[in-house]
C-alpha positions as CSV (number, residue, x, y, z in Angstrom):
1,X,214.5,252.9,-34.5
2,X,215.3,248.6,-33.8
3,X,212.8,246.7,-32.3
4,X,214.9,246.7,-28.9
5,X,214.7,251.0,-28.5
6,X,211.2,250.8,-28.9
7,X,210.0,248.3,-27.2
8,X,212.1,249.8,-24.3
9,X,211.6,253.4,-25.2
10,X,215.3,253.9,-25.1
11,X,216.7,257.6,-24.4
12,X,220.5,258.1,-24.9
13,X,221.6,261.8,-23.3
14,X,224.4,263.8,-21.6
15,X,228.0,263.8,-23.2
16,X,231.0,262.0,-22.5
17,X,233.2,259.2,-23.0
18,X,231.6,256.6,-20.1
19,X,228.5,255.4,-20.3
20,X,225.8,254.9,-17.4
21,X,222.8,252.4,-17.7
22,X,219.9,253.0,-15.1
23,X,217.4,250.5,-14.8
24,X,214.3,250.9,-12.4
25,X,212.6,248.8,-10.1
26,X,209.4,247.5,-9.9
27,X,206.6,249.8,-9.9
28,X,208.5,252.3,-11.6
29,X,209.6,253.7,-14.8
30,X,212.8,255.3,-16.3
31,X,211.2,258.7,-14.3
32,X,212.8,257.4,-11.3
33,X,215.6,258.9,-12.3
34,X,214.4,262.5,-12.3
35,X,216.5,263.7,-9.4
36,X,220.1,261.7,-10.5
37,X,219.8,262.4,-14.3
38,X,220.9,266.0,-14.5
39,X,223.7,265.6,-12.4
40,X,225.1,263.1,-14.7
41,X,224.6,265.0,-18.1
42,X,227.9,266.7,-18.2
43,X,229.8,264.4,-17.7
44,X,228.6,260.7,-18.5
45,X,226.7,259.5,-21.8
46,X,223.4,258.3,-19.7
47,X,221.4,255.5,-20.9
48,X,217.6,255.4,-19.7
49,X,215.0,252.7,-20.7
50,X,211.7,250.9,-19.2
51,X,211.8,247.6,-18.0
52,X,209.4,245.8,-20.1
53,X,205.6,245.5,-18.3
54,X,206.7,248.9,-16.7
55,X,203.2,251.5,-17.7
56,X,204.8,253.4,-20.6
57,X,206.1,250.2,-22.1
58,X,203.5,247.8,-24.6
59,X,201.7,245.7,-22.5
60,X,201.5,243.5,-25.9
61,X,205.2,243.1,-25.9
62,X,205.3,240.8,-22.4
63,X,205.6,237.4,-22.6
64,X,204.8,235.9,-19.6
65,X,206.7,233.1,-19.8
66,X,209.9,235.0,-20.5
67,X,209.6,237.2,-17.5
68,X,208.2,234.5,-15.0
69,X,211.9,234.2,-14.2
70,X,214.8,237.5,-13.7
71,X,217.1,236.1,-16.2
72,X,214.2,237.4,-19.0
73,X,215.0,241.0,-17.5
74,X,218.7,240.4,-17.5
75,X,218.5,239.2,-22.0
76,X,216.5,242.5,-22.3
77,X,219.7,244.3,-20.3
78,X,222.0,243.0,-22.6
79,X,220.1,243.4,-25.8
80,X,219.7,246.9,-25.2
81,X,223.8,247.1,-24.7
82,X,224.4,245.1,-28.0
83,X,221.9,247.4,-29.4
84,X,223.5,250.5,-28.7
85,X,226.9,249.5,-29.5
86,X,228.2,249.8,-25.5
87,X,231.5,248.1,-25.0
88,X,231.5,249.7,-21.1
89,X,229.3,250.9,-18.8
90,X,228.8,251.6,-15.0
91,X,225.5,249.9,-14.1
92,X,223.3,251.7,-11.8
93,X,220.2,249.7,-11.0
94,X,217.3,250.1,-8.3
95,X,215.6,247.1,-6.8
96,X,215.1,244.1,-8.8
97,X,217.3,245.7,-11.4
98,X,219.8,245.2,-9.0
99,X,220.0,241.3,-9.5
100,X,219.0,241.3,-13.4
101,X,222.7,243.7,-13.7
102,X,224.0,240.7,-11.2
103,X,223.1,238.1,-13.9
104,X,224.0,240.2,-16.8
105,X,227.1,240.8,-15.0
106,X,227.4,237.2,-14.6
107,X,227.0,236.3,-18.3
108,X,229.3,239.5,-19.7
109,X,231.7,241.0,-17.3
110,X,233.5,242.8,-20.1
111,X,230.1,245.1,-20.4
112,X,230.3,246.2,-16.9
113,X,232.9,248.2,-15.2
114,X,231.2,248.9,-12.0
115,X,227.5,248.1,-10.4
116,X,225.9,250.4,-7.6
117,X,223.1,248.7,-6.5
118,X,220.4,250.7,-4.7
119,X,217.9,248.8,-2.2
120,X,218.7,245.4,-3.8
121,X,217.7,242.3,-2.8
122,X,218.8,238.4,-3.6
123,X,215.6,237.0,-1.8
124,X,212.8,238.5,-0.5
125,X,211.5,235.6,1.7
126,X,212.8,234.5,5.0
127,X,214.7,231.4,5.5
128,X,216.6,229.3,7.9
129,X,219.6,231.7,8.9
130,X,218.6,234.7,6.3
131,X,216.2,237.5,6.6
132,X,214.8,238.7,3.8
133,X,211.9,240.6,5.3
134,X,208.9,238.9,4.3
135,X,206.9,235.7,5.4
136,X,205.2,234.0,3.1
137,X,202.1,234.5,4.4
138,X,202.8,238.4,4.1
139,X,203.7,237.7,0.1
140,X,200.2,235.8,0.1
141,X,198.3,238.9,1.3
142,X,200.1,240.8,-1.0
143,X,199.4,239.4,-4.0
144,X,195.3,238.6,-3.0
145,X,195.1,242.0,-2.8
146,X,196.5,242.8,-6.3
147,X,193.8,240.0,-7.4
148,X,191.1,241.8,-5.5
149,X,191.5,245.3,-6.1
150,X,194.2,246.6,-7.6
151,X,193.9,250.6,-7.7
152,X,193.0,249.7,-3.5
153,X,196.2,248.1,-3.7
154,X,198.1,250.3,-5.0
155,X,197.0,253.5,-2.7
156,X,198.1,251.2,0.4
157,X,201.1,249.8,-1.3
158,X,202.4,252.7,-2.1
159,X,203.2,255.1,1.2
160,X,204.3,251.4,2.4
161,X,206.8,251.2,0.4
162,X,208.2,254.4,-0.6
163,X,207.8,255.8,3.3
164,X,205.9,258.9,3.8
165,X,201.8,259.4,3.3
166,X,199.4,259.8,0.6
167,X,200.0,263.8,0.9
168,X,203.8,263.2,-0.2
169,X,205.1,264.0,-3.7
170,X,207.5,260.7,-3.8
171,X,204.1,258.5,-2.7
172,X,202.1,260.2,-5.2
173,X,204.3,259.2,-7.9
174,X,205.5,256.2,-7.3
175,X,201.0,255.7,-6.9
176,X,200.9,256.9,-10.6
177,X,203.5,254.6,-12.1
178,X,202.4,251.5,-10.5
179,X,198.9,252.2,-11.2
180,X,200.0,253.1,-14.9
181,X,200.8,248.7,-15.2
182,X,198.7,246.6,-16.3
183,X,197.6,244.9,-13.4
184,X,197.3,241.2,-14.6
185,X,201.3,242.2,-15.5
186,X,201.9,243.9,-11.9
187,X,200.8,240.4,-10.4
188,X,203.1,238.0,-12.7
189,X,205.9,240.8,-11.9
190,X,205.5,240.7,-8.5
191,X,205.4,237.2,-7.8
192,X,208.6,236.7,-10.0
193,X,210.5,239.2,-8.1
194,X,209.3,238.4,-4.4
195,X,209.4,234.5,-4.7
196,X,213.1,234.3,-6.7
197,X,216.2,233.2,-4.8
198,X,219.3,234.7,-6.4
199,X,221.7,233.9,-3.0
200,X,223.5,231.2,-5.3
201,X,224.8,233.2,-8.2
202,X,226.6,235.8,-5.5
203,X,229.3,234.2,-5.8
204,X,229.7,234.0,-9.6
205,X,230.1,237.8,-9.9
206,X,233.5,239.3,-10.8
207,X,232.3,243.4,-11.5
208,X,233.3,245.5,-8.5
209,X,229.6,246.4,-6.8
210,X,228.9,249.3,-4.6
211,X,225.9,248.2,-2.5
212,X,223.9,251.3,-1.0
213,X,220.7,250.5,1.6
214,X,218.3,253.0,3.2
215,X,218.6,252.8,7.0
216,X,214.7,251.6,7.1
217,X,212.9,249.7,4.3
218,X,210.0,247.6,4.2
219,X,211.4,245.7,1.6
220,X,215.0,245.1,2.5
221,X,216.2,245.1,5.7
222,X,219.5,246.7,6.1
223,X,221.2,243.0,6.9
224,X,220.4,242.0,3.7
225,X,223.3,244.6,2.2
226,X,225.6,242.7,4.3
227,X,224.6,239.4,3.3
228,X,225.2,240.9,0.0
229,X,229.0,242.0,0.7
230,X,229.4,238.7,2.5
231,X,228.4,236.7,-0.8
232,X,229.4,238.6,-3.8
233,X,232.3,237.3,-5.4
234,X,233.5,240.6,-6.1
235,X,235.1,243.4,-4.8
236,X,232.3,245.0,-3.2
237,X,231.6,248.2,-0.3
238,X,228.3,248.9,1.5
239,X,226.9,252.2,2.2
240,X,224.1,252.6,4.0
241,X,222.2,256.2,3.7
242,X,220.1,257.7,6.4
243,X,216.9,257.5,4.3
244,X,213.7,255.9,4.6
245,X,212.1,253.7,2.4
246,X,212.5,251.6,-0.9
247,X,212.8,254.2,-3.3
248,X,215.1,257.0,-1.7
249,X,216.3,258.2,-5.1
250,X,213.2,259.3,-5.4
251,X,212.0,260.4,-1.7
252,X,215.1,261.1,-0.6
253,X,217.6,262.9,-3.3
254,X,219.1,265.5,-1.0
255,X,220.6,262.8,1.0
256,X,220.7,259.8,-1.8
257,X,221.8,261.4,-5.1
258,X,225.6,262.8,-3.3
259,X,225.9,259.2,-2.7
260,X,224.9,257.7,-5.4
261,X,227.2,260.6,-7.4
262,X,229.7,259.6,-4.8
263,X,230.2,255.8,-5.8
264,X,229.3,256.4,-9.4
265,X,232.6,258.5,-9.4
266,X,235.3,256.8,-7.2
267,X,236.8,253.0,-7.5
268,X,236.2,250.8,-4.6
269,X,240.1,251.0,-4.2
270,X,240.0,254.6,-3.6
């Protein structure tokens, strides 16, 4: 096993002659996926991995430095292609994984045929003529209460976030995988992800990208999808699903995985 697989804990399944990458958000881990992946095994070689400072990852393995900015995420991305040997894949990436398959988009287009980007976001923080959902007083709070108490946190944070209470099965989990990260690493992550401004390199991206937004999220307001269509430099179509919250693959799947299969199967042209 390379240096790469572990460090990533790397799991190649399914059969098939394309390949699918899915890369979680933040807060998560490759379990995500739980509800998508055996749709996919039949048909598609599926490649599943932890971004690193997720909880099942080494904690000893993040540099700080490399991840205060997304384009750290997006070398990892395309290290764990090179690694595997992938020469094309159909990116499917949640969240902040949305933008870090943007930039690895951006640096190899050859390695991507297609990106379906759930619940992504370029910029998190309002500005003059955009609306990215947060003030920064809001992203202040949010990371003083990290500092402060971080299981606390993480119990409010959650059912925020993933829309539903403490009693439901997606809030529950998505508690136990955010609580599972270190939260010294859970602070730097955040504050990379929620203070970055990724609106300039929309433009640069050639890969067709299938944009799908839950009708109500916390984090990303549904006119951020269409700021996203407006800006790409691709090809690109916006869906958005009547779900609610930030994770809908995972709170959601009756409504969000036929979607998701959906766009993962059919061309934009189609």
């Amino acid at each position: 096993m390379g240096v790469v697989e572990e460090a990533h804990n790397l799991r190649v399944l399914g059969s098939g002659d394309q390949i699918i990458v899915l890369a979680h958000g933040f807060g998560t881990d490759q379990s995500v996926w739980k509800h998508l992946v055996p749709h996919l095994l039949a048909d598609y070689r599926v490649i599943l991995f932890d971004n690193m400072g997720a909880g099942p990852t080494n904690p000893d393995y993040f540099d700080f430095d490399r991840y205060s900015s997304l384009e750290g995420y997006a070398y990892d991305l395309l290290a764990i292609l090179e690694e595997l040997n992938i020469e094309s894949c159909i990116f499917v990436g949640h969240s902040v994984s949305c933008i870090v398959g943007v930039l690895a988009s951006i640096t190899r287009p050859d390695l991507f045929s297609k990106l379906v980007l759930i619940s992504a976001s370029p910029r998190y923080l309002n500005d003059v003529d955009y609306y990215g959902g947060f003030e920064q007083e809001d992203l202040d709070q949010l990371f003083d209460g990290m500092r402060s108490n971080y299981k606390a946190w993480c119990s409010g944070f959650a059912p925020l976030c993933v829309g539903g209470d403490m009693d439901s099965v997606a809030v529950q989990e998505f508690s136990r995988t955010l609580f599972n990260i270190r939260p010294d690493i859970a602070l730097s992550v955040a504050q990379t992800i929620f203070l970055s401004d990724m609106r300039h390199v929309l433009g640069l991206v050639s890969v067709p990208c299938h944009v799908l937004q839950s009708s109500k999220d916390l984090a990303v307001p549904v006119g951020v999808s269409e700021f996203l269509q407006m800006n790409l430099g691709s090809e690109s179509i916006v869906e958005v699903m009547s779900s609610d919250g930030h994770l809908p693959q995972l709170s959601s799947p009756d409504i969000v995985i036929p979607v998701v299969l959906k766009h993962i199967r059919y061309d934009i042209a189609i």
